[in-house]
C-alpha positions as a Markdown table, in Angstrom:
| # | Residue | x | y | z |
|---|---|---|---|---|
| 1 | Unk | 68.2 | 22.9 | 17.8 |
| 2 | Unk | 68.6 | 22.9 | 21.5 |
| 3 | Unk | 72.4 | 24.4 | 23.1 |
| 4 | Unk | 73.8 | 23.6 | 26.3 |
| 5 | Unk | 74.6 | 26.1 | 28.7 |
| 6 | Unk | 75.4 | 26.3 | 32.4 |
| 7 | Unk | 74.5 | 28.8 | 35.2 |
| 8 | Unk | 76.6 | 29.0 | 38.6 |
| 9 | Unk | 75.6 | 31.6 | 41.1 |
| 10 | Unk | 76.4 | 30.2 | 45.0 |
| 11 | Unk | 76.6 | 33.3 | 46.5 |
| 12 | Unk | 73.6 | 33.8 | 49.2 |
| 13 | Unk | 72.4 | 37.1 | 48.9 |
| 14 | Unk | 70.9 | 39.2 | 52.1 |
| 15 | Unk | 69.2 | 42.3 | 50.8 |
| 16 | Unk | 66.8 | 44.9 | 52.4 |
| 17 | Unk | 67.1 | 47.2 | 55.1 |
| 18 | Unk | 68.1 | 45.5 | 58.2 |
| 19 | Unk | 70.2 | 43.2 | 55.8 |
| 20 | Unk | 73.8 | 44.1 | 57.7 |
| 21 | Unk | 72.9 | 43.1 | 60.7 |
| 22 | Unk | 72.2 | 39.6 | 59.2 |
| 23 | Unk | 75.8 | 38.9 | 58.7 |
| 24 | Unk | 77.1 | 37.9 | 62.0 |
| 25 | Unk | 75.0 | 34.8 | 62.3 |
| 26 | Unk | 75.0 | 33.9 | 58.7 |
| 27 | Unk | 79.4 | 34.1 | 58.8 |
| 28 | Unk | 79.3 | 32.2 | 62.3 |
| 29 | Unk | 77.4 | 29.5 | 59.8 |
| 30 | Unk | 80.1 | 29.0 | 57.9 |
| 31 | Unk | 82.3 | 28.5 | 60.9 |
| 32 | Unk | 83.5 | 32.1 | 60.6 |
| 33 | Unk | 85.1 | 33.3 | 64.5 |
| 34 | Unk | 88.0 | 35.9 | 63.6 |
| 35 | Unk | 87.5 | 37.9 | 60.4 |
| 36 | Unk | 89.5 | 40.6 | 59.1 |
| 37 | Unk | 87.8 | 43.5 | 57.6 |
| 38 | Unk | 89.1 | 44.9 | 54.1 |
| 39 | Unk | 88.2 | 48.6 | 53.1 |
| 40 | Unk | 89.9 | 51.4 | 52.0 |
| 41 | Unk | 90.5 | 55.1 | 53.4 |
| 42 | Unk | 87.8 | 56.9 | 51.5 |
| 43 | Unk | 85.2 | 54.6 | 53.2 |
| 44 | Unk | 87.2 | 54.6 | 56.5 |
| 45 | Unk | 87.4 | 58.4 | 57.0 |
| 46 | Unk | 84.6 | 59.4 | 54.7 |
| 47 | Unk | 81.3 | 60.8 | 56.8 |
| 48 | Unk | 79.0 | 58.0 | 55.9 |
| 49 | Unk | 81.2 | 56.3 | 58.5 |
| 50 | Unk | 80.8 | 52.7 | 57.3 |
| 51 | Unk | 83.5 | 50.7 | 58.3 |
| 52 | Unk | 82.4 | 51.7 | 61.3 |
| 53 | Unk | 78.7 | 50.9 | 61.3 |
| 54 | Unk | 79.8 | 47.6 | 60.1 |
| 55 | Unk | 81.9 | 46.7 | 62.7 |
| 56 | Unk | 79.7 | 47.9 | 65.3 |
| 57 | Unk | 77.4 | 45.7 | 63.6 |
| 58 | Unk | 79.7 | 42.5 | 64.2 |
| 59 | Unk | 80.7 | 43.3 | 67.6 |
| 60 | Unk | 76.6 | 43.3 | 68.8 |
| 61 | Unk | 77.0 | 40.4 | 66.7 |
| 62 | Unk | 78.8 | 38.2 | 68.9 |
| 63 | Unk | 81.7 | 38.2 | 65.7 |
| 64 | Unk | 83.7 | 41.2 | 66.3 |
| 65 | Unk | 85.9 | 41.9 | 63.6 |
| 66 | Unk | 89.8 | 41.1 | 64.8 |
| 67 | Unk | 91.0 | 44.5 | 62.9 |
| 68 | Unk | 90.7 | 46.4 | 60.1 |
| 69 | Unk | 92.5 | 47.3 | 57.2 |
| 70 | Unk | 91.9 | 50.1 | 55.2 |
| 71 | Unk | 95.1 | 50.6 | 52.9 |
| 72 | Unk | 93.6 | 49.2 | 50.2 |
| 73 | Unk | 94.7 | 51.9 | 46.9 |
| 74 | Unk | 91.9 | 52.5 | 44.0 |
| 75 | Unk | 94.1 | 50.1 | 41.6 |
| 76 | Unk | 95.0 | 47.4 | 43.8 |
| 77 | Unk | 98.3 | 45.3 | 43.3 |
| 78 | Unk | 100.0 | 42.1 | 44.0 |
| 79 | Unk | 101.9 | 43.7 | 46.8 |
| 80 | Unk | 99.1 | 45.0 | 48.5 |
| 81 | Unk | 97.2 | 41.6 | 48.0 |
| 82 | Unk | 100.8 | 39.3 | 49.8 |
| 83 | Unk | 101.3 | 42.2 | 52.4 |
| 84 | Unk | 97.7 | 41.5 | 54.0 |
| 85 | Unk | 97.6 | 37.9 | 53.6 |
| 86 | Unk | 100.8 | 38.0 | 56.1 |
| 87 | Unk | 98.6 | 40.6 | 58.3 |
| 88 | Unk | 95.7 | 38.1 | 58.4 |
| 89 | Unk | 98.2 | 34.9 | 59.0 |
| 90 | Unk | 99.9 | 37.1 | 61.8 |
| 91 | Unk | 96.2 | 38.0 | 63.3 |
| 92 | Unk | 95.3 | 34.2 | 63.2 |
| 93 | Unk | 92.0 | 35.0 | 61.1 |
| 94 | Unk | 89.8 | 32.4 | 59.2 |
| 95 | Unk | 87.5 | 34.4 | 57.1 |
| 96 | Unk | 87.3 | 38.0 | 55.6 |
| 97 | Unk | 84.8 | 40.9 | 55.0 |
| 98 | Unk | 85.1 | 43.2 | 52.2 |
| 99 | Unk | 83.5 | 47.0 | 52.5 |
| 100 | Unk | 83.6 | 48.9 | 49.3 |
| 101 | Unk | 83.6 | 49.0 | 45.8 |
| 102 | Unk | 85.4 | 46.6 | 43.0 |
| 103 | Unk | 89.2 | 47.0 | 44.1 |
| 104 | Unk | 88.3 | 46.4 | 47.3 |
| 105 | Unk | 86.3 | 43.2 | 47.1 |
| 106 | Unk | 88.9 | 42.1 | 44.1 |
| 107 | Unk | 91.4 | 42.6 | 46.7 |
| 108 | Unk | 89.4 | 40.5 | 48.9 |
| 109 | Unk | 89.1 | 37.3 | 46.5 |
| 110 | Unk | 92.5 | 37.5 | 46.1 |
| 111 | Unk | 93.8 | 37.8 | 49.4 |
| 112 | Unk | 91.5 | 34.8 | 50.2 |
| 113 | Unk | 94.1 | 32.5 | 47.8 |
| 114 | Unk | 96.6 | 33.3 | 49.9 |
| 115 | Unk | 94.9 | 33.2 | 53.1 |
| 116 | Unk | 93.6 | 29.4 | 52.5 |
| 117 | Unk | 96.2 | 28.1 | 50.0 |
| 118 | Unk | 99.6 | 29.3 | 51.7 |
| 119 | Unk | 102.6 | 30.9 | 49.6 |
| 120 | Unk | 103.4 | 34.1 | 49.5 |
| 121 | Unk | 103.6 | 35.1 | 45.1 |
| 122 | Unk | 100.1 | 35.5 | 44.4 |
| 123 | Unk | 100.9 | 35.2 | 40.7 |
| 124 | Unk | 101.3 | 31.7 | 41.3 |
| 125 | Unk | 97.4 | 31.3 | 41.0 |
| 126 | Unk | 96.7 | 33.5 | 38.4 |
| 127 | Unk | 94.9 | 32.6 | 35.1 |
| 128 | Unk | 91.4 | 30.8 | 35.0 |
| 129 | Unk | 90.2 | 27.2 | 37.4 |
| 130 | Unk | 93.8 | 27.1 | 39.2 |
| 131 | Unk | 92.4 | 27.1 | 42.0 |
| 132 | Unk | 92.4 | 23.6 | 43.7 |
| 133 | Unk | 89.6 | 23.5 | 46.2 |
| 134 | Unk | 87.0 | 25.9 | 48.8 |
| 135 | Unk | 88.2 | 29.0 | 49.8 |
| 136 | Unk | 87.9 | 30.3 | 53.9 |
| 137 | Unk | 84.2 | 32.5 | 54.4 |
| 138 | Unk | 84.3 | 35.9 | 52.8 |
| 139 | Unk | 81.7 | 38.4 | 52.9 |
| 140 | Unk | 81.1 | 41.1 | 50.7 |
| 141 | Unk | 79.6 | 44.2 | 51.3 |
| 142 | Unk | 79.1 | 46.5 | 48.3 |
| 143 | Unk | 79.1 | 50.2 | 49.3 |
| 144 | Unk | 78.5 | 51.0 | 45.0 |
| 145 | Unk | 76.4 | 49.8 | 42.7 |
| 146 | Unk | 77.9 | 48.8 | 39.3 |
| 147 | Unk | 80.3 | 46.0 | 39.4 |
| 148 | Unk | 78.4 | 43.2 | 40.5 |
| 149 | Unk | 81.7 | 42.1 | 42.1 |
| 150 | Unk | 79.7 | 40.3 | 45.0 |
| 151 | Unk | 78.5 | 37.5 | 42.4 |
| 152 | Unk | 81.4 | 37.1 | 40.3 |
| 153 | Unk | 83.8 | 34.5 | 39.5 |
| 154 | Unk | 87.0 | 36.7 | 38.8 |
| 155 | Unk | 89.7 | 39.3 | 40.2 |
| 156 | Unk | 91.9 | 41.3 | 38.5 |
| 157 | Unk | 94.8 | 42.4 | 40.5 |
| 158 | Unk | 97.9 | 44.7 | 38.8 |
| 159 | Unk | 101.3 | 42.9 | 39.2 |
| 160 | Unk | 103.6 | 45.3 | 40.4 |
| 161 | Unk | 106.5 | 44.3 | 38.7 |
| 162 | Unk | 104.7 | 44.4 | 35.3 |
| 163 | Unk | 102.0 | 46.7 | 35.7 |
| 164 | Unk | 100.0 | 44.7 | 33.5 |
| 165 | Unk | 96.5 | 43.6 | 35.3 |
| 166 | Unk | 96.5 | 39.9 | 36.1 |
| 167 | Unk | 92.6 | 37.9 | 35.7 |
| 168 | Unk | 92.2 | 35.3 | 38.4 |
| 169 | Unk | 89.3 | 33.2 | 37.3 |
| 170 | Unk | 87.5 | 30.6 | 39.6 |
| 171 | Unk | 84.2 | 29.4 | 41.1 |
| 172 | Unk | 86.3 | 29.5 | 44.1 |
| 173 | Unk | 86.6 | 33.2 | 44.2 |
| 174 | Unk | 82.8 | 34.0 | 44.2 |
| 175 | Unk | 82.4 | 35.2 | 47.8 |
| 176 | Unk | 79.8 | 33.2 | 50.3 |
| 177 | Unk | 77.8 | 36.1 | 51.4 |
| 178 | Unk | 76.7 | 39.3 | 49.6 |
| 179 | Unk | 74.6 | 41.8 | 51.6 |
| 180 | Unk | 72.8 | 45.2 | 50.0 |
| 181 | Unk | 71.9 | 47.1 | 52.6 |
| 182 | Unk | 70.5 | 50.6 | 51.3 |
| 183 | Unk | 72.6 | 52.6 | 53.8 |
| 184 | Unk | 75.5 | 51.7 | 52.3 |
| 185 | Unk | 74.9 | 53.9 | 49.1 |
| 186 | Unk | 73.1 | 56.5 | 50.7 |
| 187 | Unk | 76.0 | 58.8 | 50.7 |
| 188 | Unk | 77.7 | 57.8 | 47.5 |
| 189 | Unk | 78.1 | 60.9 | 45.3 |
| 190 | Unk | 75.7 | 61.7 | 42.6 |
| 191 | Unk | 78.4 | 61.8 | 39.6 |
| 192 | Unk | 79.9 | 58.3 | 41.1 |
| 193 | Unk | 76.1 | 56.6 | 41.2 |
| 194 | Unk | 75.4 | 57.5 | 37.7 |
| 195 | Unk | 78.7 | 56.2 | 36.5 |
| 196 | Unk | 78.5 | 52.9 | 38.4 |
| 197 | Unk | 74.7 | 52.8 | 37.4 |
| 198 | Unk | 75.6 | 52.6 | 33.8 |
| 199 | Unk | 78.8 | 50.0 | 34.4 |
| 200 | Unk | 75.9 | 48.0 | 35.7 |
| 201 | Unk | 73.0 | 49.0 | 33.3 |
| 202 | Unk | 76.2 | 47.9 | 30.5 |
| 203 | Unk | 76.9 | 44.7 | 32.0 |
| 204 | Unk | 72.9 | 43.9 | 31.6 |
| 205 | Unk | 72.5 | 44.6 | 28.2 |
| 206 | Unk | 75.6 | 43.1 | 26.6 |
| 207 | Unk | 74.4 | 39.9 | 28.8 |
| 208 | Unk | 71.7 | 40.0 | 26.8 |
| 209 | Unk | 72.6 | 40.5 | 23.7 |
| 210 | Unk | 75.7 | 38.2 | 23.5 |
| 211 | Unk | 77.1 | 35.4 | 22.2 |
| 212 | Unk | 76.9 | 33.8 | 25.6 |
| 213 | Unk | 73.4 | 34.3 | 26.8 |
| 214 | Unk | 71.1 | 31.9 | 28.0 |
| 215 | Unk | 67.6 | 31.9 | 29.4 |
| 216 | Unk | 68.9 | 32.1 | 33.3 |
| 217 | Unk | 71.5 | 35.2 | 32.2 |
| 218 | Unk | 68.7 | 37.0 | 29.8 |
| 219 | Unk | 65.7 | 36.9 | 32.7 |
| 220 | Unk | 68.4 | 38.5 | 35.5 |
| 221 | Unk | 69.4 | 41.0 | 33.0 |
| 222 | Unk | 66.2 | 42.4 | 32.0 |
| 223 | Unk | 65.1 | 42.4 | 35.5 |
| 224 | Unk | 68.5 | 44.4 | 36.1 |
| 225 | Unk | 67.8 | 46.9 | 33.5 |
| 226 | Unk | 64.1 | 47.9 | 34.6 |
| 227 | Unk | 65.3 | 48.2 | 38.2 |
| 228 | Unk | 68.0 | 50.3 | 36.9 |
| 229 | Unk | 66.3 | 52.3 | 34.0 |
| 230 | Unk | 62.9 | 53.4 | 37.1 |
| 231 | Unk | 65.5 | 54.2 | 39.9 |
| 232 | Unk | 68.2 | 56.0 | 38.7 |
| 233 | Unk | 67.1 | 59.2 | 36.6 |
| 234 | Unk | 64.4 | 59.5 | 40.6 |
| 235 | Unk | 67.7 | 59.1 | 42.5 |
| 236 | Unk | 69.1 | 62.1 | 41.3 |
| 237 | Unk | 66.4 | 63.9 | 42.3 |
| 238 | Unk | 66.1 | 61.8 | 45.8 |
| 239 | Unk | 69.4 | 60.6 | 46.9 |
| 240 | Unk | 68.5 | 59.8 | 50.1 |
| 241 | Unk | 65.5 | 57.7 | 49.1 |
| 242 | Unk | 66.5 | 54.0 | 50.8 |
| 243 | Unk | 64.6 | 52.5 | 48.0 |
| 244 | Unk | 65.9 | 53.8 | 45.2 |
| 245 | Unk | 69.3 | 52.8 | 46.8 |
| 246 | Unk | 68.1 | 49.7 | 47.0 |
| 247 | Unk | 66.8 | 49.2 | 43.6 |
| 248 | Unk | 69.9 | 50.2 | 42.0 |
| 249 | Unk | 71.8 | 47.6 | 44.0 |
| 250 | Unk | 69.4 | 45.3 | 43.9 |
| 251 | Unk | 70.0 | 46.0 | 39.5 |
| 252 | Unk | 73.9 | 46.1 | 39.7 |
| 253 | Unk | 73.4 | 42.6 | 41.2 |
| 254 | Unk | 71.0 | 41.1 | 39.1 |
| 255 | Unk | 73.1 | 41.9 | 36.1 |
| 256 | Unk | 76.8 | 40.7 | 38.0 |
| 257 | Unk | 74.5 | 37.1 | 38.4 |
| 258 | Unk | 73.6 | 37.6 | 34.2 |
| 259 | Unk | 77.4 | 38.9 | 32.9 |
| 260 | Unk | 79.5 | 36.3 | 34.8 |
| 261 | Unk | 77.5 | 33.4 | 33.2 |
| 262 | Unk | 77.1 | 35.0 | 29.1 |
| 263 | Unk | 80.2 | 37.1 | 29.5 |
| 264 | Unk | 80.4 | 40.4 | 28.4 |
| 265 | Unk | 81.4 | 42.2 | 24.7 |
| 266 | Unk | 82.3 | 44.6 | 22.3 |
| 267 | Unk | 81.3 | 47.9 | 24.6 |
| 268 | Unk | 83.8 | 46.6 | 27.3 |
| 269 | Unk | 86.3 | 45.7 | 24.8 |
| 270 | Unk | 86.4 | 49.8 | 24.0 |
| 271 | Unk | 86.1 | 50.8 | 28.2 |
| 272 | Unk | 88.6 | 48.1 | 29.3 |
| 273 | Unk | 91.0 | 49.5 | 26.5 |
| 274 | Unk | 90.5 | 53.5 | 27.1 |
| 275 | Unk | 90.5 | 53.3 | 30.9 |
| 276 | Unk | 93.9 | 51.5 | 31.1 |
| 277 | Unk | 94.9 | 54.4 | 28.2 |
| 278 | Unk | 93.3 | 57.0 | 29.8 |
| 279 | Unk | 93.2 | 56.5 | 33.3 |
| 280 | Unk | 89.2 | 57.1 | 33.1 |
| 281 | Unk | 86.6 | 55.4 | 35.7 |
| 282 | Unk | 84.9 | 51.9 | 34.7 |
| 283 | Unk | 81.5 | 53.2 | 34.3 |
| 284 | Unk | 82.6 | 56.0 | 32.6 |
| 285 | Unk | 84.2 | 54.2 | 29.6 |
| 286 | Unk | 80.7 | 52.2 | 29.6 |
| 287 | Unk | 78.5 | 55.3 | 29.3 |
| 288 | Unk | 80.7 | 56.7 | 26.6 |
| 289 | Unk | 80.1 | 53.1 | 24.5 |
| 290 | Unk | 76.9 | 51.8 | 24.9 |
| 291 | Unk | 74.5 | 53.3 | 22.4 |
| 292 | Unk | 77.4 | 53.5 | 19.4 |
| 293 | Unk | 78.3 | 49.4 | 19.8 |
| 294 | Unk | 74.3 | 48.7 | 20.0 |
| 295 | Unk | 74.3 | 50.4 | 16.9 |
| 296 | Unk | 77.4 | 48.9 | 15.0 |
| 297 | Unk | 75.5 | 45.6 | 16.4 |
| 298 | Unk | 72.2 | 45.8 | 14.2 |
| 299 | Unk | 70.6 | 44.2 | 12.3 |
| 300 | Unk | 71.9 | 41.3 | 14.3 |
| 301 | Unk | 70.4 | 42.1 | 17.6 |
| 302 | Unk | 67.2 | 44.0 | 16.8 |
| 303 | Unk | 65.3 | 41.0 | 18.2 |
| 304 | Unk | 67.1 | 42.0 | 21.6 |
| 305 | Unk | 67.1 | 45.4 | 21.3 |
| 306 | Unk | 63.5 | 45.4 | 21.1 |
| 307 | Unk | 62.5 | 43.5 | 23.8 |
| 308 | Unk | 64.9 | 45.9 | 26.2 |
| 309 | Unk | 62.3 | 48.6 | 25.6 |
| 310 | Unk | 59.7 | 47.7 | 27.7 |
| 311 | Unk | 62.0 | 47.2 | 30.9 |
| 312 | Unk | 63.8 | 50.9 | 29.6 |
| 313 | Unk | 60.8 | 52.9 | 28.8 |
| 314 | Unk | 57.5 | 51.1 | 30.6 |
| 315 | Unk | 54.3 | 49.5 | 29.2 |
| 316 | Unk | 52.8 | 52.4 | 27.9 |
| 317 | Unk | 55.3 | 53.8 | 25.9 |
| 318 | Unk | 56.6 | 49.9 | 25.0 |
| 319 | Unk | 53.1 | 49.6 | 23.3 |
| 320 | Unk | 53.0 | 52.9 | 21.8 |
| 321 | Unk | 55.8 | 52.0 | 19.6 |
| 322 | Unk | 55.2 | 50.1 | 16.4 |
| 323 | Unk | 57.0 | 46.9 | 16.7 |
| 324 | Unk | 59.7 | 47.8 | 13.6 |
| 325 | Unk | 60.5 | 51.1 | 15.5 |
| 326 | Unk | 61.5 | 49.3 | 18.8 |
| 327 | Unk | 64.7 | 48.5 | 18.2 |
| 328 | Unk | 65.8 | 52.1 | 17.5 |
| 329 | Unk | 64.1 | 52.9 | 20.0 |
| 330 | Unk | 66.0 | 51.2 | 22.7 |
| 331 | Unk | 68.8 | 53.3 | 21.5 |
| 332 | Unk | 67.1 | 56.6 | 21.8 |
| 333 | Unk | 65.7 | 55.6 | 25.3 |
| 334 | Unk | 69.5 | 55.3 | 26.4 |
| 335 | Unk | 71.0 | 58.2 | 24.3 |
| 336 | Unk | 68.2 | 60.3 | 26.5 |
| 337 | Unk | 69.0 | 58.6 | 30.0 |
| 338 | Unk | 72.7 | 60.0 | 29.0 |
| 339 | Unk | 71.3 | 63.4 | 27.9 |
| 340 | Unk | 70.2 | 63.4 | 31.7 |
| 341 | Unk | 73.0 | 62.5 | 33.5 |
| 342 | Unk | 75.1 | 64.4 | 31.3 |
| 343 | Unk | 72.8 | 67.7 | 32.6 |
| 344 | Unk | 72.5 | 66.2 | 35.7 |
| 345 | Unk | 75.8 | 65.5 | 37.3 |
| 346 | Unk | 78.2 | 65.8 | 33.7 |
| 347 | Unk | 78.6 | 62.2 | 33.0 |
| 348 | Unk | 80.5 | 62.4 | 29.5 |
| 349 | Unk | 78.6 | 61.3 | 26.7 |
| 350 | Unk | 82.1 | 61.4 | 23.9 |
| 351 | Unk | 85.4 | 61.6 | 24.2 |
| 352 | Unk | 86.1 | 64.9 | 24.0 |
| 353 | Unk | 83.1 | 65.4 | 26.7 |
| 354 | Unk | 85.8 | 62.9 | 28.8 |
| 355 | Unk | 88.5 | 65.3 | 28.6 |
| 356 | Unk | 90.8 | 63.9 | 25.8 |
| 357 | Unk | 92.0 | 66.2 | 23.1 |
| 358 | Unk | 94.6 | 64.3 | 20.9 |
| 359 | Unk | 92.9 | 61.9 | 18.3 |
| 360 | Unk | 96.5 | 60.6 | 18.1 |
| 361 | Unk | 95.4 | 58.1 | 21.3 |
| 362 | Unk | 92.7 | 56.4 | 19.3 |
| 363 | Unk | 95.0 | 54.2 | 17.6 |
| 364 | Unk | 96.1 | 52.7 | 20.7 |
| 365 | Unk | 93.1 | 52.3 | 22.3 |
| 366 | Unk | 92.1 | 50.4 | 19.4 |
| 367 | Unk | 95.2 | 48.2 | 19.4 |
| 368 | Unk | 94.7 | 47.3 | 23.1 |
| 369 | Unk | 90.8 | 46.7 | 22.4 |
| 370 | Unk | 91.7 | 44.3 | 19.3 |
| 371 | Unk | 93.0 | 42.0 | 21.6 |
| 372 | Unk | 90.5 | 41.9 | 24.8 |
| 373 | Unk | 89.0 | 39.2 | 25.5 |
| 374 | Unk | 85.1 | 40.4 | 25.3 |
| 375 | Unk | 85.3 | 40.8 | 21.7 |
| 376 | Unk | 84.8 | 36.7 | 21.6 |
| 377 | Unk | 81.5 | 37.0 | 23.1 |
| 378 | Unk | 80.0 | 40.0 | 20.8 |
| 379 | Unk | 77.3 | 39.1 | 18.2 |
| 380 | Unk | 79.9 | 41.0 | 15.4 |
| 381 | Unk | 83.3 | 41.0 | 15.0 |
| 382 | Unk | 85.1 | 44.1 | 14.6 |
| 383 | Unk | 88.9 | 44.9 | 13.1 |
| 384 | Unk | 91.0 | 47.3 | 13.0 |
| 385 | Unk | 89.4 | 49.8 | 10.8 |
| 386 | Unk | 85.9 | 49.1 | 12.4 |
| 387 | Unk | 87.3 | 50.0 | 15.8 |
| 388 | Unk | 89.0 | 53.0 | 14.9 |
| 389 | Unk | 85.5 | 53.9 | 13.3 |
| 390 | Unk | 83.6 | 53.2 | 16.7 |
| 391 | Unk | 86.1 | 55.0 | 18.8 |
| 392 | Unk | 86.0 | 58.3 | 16.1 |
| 393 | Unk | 82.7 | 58.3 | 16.3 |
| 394 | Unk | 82.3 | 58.5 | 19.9 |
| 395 | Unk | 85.3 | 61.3 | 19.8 |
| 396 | Unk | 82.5 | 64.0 | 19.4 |
């Protein structure tokens, strides 16, 4: 029996080297003529000099940027978001650039609301399609590869009275432009590629092995694992390599295009719920999951799992495997890309690994997890007692 779906991915994508400097003529296309850039101070006064580079970029351009602003915190907030919407109303601006990584570019969606819809209580728009019509030109470009935040439909912003993180959710929000340029990972650290690597490598896989995959969604994803899988065990080895820099963009893309159109599951259920706990990175949480919630997933997914073993492992060792090992196999192929970032650069593989040392927090965890919202799109359902199983297992 055949099942509707729908795929929605606007977003024109420059990639390559050479790819900044395509972004002056294609934002002067949308009628772009005073953008503000958005970054933050680790890219600002970091040595890769970036924010830099890019606005050197617009100035020989003919689009020079009309300022920049780079107080833009790692957990972004409504505040932040109202206070530069009044900076880019004051500057007379029509269109934004983002330079960074996922609270950045959130920041920048958001902002955007306020910057073409008026008001100044950016709560007003929150939730999902409140958005009424086009947003003004904004360009994103990623400086990590792992959130895919350059292809997606949503923002999540903390509200600052609250503290709770609000979701903004709207076709409007995907940016117009997305450029991967391979200079703007070359100087990301080791530790901080390998954890974005797997946020992305995550987002992939539960794409694909979801309740919300469709044939557009599955062939991005397993074109974002392989790119992912060859590049980044060689990057560790060669982290200046532009084309390994590439590829792993190139992958966290790919897979942003596959997870905002079958949703994600169980594995960022578990992240979501320990980072706002825990106060641990994205990609961390994702690493720690991964092979345990494939697991809890079989028999169900086996089909899946299987066919992720030739873009994990290659041909050769794809057709060494006898099909009723394949499956397992998958697992064991991402168990030993952890082994080697865990000896590479210390990416925790468990809990304890992560630094926690009181099982009493796995209870909470679990109660947070029990109600996120990527539990709807996993092949199983999990309670209670199956979460607290997941998240002792992983403890060790």
């Amino acid at each position: 029996m055949s099942r509707y779906y729908d795929f929605f991915c606007p977003v024109k994508l420059m990639a390559g080297e050479q790819a900044l400097e395509q972004l002056p003529d294609a934002l002067r296309g949308l009628g772009a003529s005073r953008p503000l850039l958005l970054t933050d101070k680790g890219v600002r006064v970091s040595g890769s000099g970036l924010a830099t580079l890019l606005a050197d970029v617009m100035t020989e351009g003919a689009l020079p940027v009309a300022a920049i602003w780079d107080e833009i915190p790692a957990d972004s907030s409504t505040a932040v978001v109202e206070r530069i919407a009044r900076h880019y109303r004051a500057l007379g601006c029509d269109s934004l650039l983002a330079l960074g990584g996922g609270s950045v570019i959130d920041t920048a969606k958001a902002v955007n609301i306020l910057a073409t819809l008026g008001g100044e209580r950016l709560l007003d728009y929150a939730g999902a399609d409140c958005l009424t019509h086009p947003l003004n030109p904004l360009a994103v470009v990623p400086t990590t590869a792992g959130t895919g935040s350059e292809v997606t439909l949503v923002a999540v912003i903390k509200d600052e009275g609250s503290g709770r993180k609000v979701p903004f959710t709207s076709p409007f929000l995907l940016p117009r432009l997305a450029v991967l340029d391979p200079r703007l990972t070359l100087g990301l650290p080791l530790p901080i590629t390998a954890a974005t690597a797997m946020d992305a490598m995550t987002h992939a896989i539960e794409a694909f092995i979801g309740n919300g995959k469709n044939p557009v969604s599955d062939a991005l994803a397993l074109m974002a694992v392989e790119k992912i899988a060859r590049a980044l065990p060689r990057v560790l080895v060669h982290p200046t390599d532009k084309h390994l820099r590439l590829q792993l963009a190139e992958g966290s893309t790919l897979a942003g295009m596959a997870f905002s159109n079958s949703m994600v599951g169980l594995v960022h259920a578990l992240g979501h719920s320990l980072g706002a706990r825990c106060h641990l990175p994205h990609g961390l949480c994702m690493n720690l999951f991964l092979p345990a919630v494939l697991d809890y997933n079989r028999p169900g997914i086996d089909p899946e799992l299987a066919r992720l073993l030739l873009p994990l492992v290659g041909p050769e060792r794809f057709a060494a495997t006898p099909a009723e090992g394949r499956p397992q196999a998958t697992i064991e192929a991402l168990q030993a890309l952890r082994d080697t970032l865990w000896q590479t650069v210390k990416l925790p593989r468990t809990l304890r690994e992560a630094g926690l040392s009181d099982k009493a927090l796995l209870p909470g965890i679990r109660d947070l997890a029990i109600n996120d919202g990527a539990l709807l799109y996993n092949r199983k359902d999990a309670d209670r007692a199956q979460l607290l199983a997941l998240l002792e297992r992983v403890w060790e």
